[in-house]
C-alpha positions as CSV (number, residue, x, y, z in Angstrom):
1,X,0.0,0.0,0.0
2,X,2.9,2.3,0.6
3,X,3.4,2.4,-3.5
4,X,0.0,3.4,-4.1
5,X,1.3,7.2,-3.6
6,X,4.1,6.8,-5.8
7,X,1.8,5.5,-8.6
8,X,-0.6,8.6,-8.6
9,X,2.5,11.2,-8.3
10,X,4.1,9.4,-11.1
11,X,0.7,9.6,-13.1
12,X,0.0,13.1,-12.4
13,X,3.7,13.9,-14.1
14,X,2.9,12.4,-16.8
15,X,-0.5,13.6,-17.4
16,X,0.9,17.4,-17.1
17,X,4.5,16.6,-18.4
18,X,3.0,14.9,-21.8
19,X,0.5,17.2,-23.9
20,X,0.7,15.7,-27.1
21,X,0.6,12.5,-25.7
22,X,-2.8,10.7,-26.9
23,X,-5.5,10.4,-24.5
24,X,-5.6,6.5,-25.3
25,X,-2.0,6.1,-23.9
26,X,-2.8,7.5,-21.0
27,X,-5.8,5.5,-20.3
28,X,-4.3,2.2,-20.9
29,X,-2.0,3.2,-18.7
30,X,-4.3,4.0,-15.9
31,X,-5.8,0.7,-16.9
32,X,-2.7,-1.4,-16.4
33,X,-2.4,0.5,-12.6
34,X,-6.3,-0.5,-12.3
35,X,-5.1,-4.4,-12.1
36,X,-3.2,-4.1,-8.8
37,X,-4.5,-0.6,-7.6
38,X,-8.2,0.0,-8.7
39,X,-8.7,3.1,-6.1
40,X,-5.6,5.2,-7.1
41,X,-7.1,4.0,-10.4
42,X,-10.4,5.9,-10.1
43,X,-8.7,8.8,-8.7
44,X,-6.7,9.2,-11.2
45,X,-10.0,9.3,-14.2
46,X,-11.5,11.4,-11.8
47,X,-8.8,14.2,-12.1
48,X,-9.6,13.6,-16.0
49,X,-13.0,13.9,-15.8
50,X,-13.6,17.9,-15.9
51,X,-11.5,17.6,-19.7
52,X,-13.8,14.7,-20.8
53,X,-16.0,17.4,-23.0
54,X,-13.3,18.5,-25.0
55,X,-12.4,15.1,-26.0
56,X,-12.9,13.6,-29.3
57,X,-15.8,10.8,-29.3
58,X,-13.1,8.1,-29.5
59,X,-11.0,9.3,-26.4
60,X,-14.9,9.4,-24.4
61,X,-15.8,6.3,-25.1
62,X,-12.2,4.4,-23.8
63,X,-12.5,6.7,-20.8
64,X,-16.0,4.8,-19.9
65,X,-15.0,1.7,-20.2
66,X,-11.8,2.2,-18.8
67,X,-13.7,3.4,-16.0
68,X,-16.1,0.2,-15.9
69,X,-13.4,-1.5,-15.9
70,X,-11.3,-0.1,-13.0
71,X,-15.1,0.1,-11.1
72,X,-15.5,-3.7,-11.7
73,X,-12.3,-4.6,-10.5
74,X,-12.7,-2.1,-7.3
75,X,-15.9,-4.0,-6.2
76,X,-18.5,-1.8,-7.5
77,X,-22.3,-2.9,-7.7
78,X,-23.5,-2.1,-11.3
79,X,-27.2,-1.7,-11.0
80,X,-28.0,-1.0,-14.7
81,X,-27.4,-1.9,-18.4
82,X,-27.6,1.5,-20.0
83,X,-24.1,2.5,-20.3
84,X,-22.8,-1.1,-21.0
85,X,-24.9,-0.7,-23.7
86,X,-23.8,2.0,-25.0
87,X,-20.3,1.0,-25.3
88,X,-21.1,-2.5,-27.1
89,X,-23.1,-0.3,-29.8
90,X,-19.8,1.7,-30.4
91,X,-17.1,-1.1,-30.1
92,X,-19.0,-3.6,-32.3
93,X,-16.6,-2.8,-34.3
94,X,-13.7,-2.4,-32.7
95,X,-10.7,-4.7,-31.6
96,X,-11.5,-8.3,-30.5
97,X,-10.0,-7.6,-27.1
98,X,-12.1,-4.0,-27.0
99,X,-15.4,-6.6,-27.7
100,X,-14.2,-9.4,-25.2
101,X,-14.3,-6.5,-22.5
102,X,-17.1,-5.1,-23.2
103,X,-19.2,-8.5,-23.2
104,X,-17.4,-9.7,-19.9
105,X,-18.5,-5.9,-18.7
106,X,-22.0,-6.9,-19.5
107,X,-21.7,-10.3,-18.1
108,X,-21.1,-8.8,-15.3
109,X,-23.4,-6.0,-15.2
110,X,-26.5,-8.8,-15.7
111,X,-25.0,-10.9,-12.8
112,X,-24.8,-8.3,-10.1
113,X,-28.5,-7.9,-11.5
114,X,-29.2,-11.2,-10.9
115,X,-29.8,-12.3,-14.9
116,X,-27.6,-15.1,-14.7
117,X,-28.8,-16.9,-17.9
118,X,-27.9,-13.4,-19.9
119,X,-24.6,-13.3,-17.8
120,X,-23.5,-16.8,-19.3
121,X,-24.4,-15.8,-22.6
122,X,-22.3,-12.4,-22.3
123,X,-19.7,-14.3,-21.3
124,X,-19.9,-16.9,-23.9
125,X,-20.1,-14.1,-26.3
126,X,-16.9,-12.2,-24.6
127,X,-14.4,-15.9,-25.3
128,X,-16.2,-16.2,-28.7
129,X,-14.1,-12.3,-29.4
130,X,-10.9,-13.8,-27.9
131,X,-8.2,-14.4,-30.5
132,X,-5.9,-16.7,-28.2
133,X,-3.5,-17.0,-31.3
134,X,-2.4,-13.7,-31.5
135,X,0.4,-12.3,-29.0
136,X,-1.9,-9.2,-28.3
137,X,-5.2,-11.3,-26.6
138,X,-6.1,-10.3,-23.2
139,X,-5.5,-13.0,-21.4
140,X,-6.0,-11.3,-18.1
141,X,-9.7,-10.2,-19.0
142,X,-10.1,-13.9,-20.5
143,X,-9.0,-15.8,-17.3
144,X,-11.7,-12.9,-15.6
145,X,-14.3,-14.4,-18.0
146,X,-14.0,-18.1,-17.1
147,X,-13.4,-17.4,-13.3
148,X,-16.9,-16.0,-13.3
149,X,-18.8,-18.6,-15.5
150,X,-17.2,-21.2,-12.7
151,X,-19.2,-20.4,-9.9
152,X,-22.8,-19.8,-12.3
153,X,-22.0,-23.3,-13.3
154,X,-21.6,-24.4,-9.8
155,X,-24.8,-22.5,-8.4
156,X,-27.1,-23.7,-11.3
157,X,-25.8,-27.3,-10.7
158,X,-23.7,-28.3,-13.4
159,X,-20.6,-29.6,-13.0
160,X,-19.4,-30.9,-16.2
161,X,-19.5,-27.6,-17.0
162,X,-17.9,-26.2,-13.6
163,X,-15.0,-28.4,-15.2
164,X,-15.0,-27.0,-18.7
165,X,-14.7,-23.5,-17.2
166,X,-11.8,-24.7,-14.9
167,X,-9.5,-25.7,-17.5
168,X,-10.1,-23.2,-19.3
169,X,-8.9,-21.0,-16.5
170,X,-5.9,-23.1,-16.1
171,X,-4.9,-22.5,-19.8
172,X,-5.5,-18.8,-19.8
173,X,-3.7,-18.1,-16.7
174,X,-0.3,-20.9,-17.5
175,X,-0.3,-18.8,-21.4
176,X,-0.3,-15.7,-19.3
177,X,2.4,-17.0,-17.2
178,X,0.1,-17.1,-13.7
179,X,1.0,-20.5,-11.9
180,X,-0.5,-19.5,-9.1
181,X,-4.4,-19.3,-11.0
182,X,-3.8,-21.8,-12.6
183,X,-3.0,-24.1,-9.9
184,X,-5.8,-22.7,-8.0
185,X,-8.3,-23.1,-11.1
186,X,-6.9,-27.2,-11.4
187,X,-7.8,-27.0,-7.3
188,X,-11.4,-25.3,-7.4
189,X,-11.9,-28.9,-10.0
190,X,-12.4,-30.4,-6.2
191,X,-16.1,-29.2,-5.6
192,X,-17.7,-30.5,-9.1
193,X,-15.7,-34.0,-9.2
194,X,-17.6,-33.5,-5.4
195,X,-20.9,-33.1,-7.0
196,X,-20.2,-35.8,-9.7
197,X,-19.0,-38.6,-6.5
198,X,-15.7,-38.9,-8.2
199,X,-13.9,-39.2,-4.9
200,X,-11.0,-40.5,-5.9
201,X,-10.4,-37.5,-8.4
202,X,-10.9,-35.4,-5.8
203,X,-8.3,-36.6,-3.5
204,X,-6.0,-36.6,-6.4
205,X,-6.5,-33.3,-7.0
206,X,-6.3,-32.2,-3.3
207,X,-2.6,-34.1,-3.1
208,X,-1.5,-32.8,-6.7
209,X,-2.9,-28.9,-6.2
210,X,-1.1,-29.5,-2.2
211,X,2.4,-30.0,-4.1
212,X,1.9,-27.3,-6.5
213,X,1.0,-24.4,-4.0
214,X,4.0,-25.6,-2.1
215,X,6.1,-25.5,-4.7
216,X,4.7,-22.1,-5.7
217,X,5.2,-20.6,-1.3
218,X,1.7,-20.8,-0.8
219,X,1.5,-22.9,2.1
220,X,-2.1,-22.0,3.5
221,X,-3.6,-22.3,-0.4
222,X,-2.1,-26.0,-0.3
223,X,-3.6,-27.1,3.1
224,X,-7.0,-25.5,2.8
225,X,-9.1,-28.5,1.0
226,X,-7.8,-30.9,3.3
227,X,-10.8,-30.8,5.4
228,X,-12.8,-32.5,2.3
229,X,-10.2,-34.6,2.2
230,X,-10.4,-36.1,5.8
231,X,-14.3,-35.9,5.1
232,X,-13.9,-39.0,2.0
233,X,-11.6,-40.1,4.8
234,X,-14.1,-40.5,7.4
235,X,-16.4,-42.2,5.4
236,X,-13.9,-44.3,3.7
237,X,-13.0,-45.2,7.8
238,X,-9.8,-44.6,6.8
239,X,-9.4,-42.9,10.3
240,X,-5.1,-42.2,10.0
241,X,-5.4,-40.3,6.7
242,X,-8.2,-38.5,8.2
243,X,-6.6,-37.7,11.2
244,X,-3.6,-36.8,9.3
245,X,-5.4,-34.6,6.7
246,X,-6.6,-32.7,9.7
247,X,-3.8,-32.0,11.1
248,X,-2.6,-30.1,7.8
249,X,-5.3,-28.2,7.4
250,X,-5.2,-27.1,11.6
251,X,-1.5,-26.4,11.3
252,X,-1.2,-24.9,7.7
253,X,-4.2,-23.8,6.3
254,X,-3.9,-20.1,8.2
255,X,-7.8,-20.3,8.9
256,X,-7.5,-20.4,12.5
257,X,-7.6,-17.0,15.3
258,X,-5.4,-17.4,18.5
259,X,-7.4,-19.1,20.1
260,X,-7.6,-21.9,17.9
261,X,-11.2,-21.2,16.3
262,X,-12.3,-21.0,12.9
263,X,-15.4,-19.2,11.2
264,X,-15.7,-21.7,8.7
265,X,-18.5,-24.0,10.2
266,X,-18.0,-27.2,8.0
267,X,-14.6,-27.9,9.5
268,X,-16.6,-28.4,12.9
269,X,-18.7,-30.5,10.9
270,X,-16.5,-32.9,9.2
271,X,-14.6,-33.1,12.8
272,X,-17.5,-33.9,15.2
273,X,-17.7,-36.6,12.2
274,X,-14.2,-38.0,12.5
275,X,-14.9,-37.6,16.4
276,X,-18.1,-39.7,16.0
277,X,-16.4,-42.4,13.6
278,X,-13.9,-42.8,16.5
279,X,-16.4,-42.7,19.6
280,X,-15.1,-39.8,21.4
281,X,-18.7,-39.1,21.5
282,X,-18.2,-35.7,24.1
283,X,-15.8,-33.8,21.9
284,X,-18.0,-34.9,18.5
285,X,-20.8,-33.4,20.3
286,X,-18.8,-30.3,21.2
287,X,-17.7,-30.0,17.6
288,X,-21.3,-30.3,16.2
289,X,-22.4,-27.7,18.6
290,X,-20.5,-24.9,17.0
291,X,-21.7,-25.7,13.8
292,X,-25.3,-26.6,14.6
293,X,-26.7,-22.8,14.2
294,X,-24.9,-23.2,10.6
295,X,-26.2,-24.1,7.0
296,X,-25.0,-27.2,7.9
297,X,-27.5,-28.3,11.0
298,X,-29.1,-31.0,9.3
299,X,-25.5,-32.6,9.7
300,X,-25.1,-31.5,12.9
301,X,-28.6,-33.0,14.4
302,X,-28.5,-35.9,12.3
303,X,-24.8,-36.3,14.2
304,X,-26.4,-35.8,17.3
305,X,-29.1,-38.3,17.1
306,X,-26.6,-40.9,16.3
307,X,-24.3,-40.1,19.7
308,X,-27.6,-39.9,21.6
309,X,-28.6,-43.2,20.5
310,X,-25.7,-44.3,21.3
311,X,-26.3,-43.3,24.5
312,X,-29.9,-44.9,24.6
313,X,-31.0,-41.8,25.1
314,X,-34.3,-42.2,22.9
315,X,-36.0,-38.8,23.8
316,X,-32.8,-36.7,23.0
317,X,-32.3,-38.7,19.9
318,X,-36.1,-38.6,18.5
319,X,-35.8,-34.7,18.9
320,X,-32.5,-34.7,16.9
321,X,-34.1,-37.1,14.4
322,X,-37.0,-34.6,14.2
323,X,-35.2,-31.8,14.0
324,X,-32.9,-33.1,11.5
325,X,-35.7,-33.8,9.6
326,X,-36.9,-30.2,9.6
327,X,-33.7,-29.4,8.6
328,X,-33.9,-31.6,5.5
329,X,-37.6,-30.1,4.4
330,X,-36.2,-26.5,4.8
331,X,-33.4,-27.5,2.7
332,X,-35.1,-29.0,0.0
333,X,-37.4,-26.0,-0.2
334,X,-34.4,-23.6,-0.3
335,X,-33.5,-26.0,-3.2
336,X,-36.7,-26.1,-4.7
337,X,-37.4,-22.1,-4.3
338,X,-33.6,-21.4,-6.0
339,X,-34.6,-23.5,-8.8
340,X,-37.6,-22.1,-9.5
341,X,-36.0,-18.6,-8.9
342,X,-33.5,-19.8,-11.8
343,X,-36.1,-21.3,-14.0
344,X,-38.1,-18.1,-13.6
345,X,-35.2,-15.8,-14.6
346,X,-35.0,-18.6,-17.7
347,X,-37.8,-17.6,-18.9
348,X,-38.1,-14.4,-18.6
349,X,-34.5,-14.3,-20.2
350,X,-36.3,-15.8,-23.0
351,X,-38.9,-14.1,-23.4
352,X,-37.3,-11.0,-23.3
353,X,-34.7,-12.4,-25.9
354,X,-37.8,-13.6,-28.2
355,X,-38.8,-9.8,-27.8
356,X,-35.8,-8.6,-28.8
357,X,-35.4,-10.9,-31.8
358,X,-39.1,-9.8,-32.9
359,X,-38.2,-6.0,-32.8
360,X,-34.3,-6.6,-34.2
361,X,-36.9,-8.2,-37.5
362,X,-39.0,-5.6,-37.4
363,X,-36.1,-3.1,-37.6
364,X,-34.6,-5.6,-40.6
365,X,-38.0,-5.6,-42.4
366,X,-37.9,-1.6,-42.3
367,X,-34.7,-1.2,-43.0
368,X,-35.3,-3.4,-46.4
369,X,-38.7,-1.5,-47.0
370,X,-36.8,1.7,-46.4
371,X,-33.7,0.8,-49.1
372,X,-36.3,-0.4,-52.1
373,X,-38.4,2.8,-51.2
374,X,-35.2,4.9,-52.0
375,X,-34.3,2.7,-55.1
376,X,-37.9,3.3,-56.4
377,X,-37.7,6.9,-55.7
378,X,-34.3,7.3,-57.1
379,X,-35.0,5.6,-60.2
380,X,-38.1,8.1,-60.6
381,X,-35.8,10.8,-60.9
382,X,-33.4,9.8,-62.5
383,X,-36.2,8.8,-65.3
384,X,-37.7,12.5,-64.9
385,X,-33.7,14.2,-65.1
386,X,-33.2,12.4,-68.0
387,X,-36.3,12.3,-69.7
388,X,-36.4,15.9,-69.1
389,X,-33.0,16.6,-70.3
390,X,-33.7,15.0,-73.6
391,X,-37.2,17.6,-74.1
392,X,-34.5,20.2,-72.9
393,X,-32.0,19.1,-75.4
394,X,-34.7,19.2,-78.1
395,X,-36.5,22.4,-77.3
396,X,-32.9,24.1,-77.0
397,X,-32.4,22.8,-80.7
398,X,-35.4,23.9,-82.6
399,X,-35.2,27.3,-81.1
400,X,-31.3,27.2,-82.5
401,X,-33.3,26.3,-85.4
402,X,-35.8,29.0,-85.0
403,X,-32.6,32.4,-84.1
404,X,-31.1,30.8,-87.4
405,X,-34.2,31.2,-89.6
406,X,-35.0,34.2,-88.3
407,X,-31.5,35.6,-89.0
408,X,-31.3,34.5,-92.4
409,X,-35.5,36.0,-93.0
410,X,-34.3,39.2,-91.5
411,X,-31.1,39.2,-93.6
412,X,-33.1,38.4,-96.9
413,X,-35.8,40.8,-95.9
414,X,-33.4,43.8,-96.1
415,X,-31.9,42.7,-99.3
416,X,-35.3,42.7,-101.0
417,X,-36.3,46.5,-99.1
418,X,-33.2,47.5,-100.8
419,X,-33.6,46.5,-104.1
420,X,-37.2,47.7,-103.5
421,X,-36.0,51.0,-102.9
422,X,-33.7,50.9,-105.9
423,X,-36.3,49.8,-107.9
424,X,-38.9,52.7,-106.9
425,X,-36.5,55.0,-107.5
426,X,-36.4,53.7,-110.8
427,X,-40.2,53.4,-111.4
428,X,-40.7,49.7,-112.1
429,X,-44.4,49.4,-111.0
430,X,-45.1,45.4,-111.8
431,X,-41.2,45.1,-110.5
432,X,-42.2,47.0,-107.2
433,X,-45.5,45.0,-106.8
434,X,-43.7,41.8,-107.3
435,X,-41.5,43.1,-104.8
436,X,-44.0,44.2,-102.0
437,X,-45.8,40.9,-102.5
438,X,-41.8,39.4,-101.4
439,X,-41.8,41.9,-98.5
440,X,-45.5,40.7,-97.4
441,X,-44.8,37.3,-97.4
442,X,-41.5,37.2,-95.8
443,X,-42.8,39.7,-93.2
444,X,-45.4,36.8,-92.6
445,X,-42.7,34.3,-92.3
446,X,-40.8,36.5,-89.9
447,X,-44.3,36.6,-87.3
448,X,-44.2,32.9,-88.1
449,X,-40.5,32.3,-86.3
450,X,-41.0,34.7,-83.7
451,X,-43.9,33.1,-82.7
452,X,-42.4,29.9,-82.7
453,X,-40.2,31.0,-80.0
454,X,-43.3,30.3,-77.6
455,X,-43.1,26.8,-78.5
456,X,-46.9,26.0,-78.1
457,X,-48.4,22.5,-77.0
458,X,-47.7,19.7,-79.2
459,X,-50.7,18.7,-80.9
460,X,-49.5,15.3,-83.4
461,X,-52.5,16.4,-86.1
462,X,-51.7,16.8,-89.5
463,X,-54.9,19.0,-89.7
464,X,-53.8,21.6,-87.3
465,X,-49.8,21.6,-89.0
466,X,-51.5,21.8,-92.4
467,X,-54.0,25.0,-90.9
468,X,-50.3,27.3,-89.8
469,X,-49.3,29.9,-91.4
470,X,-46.3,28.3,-93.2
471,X,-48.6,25.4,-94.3
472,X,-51.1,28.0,-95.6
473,X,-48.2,29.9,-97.3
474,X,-46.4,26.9,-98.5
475,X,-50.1,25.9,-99.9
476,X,-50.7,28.8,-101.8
477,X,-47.1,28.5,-103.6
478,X,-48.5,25.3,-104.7
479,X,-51.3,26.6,-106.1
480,X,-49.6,29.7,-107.9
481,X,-49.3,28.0,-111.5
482,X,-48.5,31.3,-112.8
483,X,-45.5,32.2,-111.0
484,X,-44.2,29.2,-110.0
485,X,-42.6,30.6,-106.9
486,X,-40.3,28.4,-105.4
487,X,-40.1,28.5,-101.2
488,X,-36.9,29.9,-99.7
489,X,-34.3,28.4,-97.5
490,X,-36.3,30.2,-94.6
491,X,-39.3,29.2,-95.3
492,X,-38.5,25.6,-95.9
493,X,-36.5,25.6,-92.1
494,X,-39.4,27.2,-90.9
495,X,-42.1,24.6,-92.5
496,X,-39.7,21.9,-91.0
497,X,-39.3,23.8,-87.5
498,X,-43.5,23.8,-87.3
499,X,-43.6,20.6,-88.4
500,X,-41.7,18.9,-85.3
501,X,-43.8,21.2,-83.5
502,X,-47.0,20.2,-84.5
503,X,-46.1,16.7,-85.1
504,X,-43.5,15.9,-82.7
505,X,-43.8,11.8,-83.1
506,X,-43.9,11.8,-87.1
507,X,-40.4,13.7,-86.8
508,X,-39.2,11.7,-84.4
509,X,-39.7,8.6,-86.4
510,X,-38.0,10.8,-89.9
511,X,-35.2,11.7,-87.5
512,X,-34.5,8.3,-86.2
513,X,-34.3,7.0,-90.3
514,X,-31.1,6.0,-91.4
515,X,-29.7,9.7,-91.9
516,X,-32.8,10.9,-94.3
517,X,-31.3,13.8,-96.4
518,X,-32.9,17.4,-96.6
519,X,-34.6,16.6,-100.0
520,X,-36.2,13.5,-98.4
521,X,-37.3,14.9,-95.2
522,X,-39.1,17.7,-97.4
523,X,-40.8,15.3,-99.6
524,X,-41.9,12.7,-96.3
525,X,-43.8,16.6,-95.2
526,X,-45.4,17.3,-98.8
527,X,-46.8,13.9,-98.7
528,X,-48.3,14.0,-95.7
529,X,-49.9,17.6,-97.2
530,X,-51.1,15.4,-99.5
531,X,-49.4,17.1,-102.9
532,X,-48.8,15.2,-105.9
533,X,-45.3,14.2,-107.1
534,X,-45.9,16.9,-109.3
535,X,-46.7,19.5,-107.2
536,X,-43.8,18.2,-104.7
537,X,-41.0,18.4,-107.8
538,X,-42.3,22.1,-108.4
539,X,-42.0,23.2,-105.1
540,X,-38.4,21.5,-104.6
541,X,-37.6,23.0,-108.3
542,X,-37.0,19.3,-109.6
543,X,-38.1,17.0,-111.6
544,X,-41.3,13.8,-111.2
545,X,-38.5,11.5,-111.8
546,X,-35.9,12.5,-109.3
547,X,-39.0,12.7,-106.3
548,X,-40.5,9.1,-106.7
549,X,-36.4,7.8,-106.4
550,X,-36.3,10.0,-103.2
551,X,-39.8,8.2,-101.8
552,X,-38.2,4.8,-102.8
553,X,-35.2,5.9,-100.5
554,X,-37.4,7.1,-97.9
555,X,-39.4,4.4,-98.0
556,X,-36.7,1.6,-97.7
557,X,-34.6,3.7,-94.8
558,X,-38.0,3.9,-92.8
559,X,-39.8,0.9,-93.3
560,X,-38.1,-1.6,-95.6
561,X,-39.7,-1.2,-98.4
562,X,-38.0,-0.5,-101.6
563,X,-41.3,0.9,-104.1
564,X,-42.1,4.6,-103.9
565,X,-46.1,4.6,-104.0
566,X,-46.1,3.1,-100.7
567,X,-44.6,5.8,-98.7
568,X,-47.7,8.1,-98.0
569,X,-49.6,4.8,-96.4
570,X,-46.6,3.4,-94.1
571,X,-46.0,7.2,-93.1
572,X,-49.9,7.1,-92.0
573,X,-49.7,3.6,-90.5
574,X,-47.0,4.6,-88.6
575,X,-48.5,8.0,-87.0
576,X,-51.0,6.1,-85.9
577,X,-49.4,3.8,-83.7
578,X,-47.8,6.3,-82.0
């Protein structure tokens, strides 16, 4: 104890002396003091505390379960789950030995709750986390893990088991280099051979584990279970070995005060025993006596009964054989009332693990709902984004169209007032007329493109794109035999531009052709017009011949079919399917 004030100066330097040391350094280190020191331990995370909100989440989190850690060790009663909790929902990912101790932690926490079923499966969890092949397990929290599963095992009657968690011990503490737990774990193997009536194992075990603690200086560890040694003894009647076996444990065991008396009441049990096997029938009663007020009094008054009748004292030894009986009822109902205690935590163990299965499924099934939710919603947008990119795309294209016809109109519409004004000056009347009539009509086409700009809703009827402006216009062209006016560049862009207006799924088939060439795309909108070849070859200024070769072309590139007559009816067929 004298060290204990050189460990917290030395801490306290190194805490001050070190400031870009990491928090997690330190901590381990108070958590290595912790081991042999838990209170100077906890003083030291106290003086750490007031900086805790300035820490990063991380450097929190090891703080806590350092903490837990040191409390645990110190003797501390945890009367709650919360924080436990919390720190197996952030290390579920972290180190195997930063899982181990947080699942012994919780093993813990459940047992000082009195959960023993979800201790046991804490702690099973906690050695599944161990990685005993690697040089960096924590052996020391390990060996923790299995020293508390031993006596659960022992309580809930199971000894095989009491075993398996023994040698486990015994493995963990000799790779960590601890002799001395490990002997002790091979030692503590005495009470379930006890349970299992492998006598013989158990005085092996008793002579072996005497030799080791010997060996080891640990005189009183080696002599202590040689009073369950004289007990197999006694009821072997091996009386010299029991006598002897006594002796040990009187003179080496360290149990006894100075006046030669021991707390521990089944020693005065398994003596008056030996006393009684022998017939020194006064000091047997003597030693049953101080034992009788004991857990073990059914012992004692069944001892009792035998030295009083013995005695042939039958009153003394019917009220010992009564009360001995009593004994044995209260027993069995403590028996019966601790098993039923167990079996009741059992089940409500289970059932609240069968709740918590049902809501960790819920929470799956939502989670599942939740992700196709999100797919479904993603792949709505990105079906709008690039659906509407594509009318974006389009629209941003035919009013490209649109500036460029209107450019060139505007262009040409200057040229002609010019030579109009040339021409007035030189008093050409049917010139001038001819002229003005130009003016008028592109003027017309001009209002046409600007109002194209506004890019009105799509219609897909051939009677509403044959009743605009440009149809009109283009119509009467057709009609003019006299003049045989031919349309302009403009005008043809602009009847093209109103077309995939009006008709936005006949140009989307004639633009998804195999690369239909101006000429053909003109004729395709004539036809549906409904002009004659003849009429078409005047208004593109060619000849009857040179059209029906185009409708073949058109014909073939859209639909396969190589003769021209048939364009006009698959060009019909088709809007109507769309």
């Amino acid at each position: 104890m004298r060290k204990v004030p050189f460990y917290i100066v030395l801490m306290l330097l190194l805490l001050c002396g070190c400031k870009g040391e990491r928090m997690y350094s330190r901590l381990m280190e108070i958590r290595t003091i912790a081991i042999d020191h838990p209170d100077s331990a906890l003083t030291l995370l106290d003086s750490l505390k007031p900086q805790m909100a300035e820490w990063p989440k991380s450097d929190r989190m090891r703080y806590e379960l350092v903490r837990m850690m040191t409390e645990n060790i110190a003797g501390v009663v945890f009367k709650s789950d919360s924080l436990v909790n919390i720190l197996d929902d952030y290390y579920k990912d972290g180190s195997s030995n930063d899982r181990m101790l947080v699942h012994y932690l919780q093993g813990r926490v459940y047992l000082h709750m009195g959960e023993s079923p979800q201790a046991i499966q804490y702690f099973y969890k906690a050695i599944e986390q161990a990685d005993t092949t690697s040089q960096e397990c924590d052996f020391d929290v390990l060996e923790r893990v299995y020293n508390n599963m031993r006596p659960l095992f022992h309580r809930q009657n199971l000894p095989q088991d009491e075993i398996w968690a023994c040698r486990q011990l015994t493995r963990c503490a000799q790779r960590a280099g601890d002799l001395y737990t490990a002997t002790w774990a091979q030692v503590n193997m005495v009470r379930p051979y006890w349970l299992l009536g492998e006598k013989d194992r158990v005085l092996r075990t008793i002579q072996d584990g005497y030799q080791r603690f010997r060996q080891l200086g640990y005189p009183e560890e080696a002599a202590y279970y040689f009073k369950t040694a004289a007990y197999i003894y006694v009821e072997r009647n091996e009386f010299d070995k029991a006598r002897k076996a006594l002796e040990i444990f009187e003179k080496e065991s360290g149990c006894f005060n100075a006046d030669g008396e021991i707390r521990e009441e089944h020693y005065y049990v398994i003596k008056g025993h030996y006393y009684l096997a022998i017939n020194e029938n006064d000091s047997a009663v003597a030693c049953f006596r101080k034992a009788i007020r004991g857990k073990y009094r059914d012992e004692c008054y069944m001892g009792m009964a035998e030295i009083y009748r013995r005695k042939r004292n039958i009153d003394s030894a019917v009220y010992y054989s009564k009360l001995n009986d009593e004994a044995q009822i209260s027993k069995s109902n403590e028996m019966r009332t601790d098993v039923i205690r167990q079996m009741g935590a059992l089940y409500n163990y289970n059932r609240i693990q069968k709740m918590a299965e049902q809501e960790a499924e819920k929470s799956r099934t939502a989670r599942v709902r939740i992700r196709r939710l999100s797919c479904f919603t993603l792949m709505v947008i990105g079906s709008f984004l690039f659906f509407f990119v594509r009318y974006q795309k389009r629209k941003q294209k035919r009013i490209q169209m649109l500036d460029e016809a209107l450019k060139a109109t505007e262009i040409e519409r200057r040229n002609v007032q010019e030579e109009l004004s040339k021409l007035k000056a030189k008093d050409f009347d049917n010139l001038i007329r001819e002229k003005e009539q130009k003016v008028k009509e592109l003027s017309q086409t001009i209002e046409g493109l600007q109002s194209e700009g506004a890019m009105p809703v799509v219609v897909n009827s051939i009677e509403h794109f044959s009743s605009s402006k440009v149809a009109v216009l283009f119509a009467k062209k057709a009609n003019d035999k006299l003049s045989k006016s031919v349309p302009t560049e403009a005008e043809w862009r602009m009847l093209i531009s109103q077309f995939g207006k009006d008709m936005p799924a006949a140009f989307g088939i004639m633009e998804n052709g195999e690369n239909l060439s101006p000429q053909e795309l003109r004729v395709c909108i004539l036809l549906l017009l409904g002009y004659p070849e003849k009429t078409i070859a005047s208004l593109l200024a060619t000849s009857s011949q040179v059209v029906t070769t185009s409708k073949a072309r058109v014909n073939k590139k859209l639909f396969g079919n190589e003769e021209a007559k048939t364009l006009k009816k698959n060009l019909i067929s088709a809007l109507k399917h769309v």
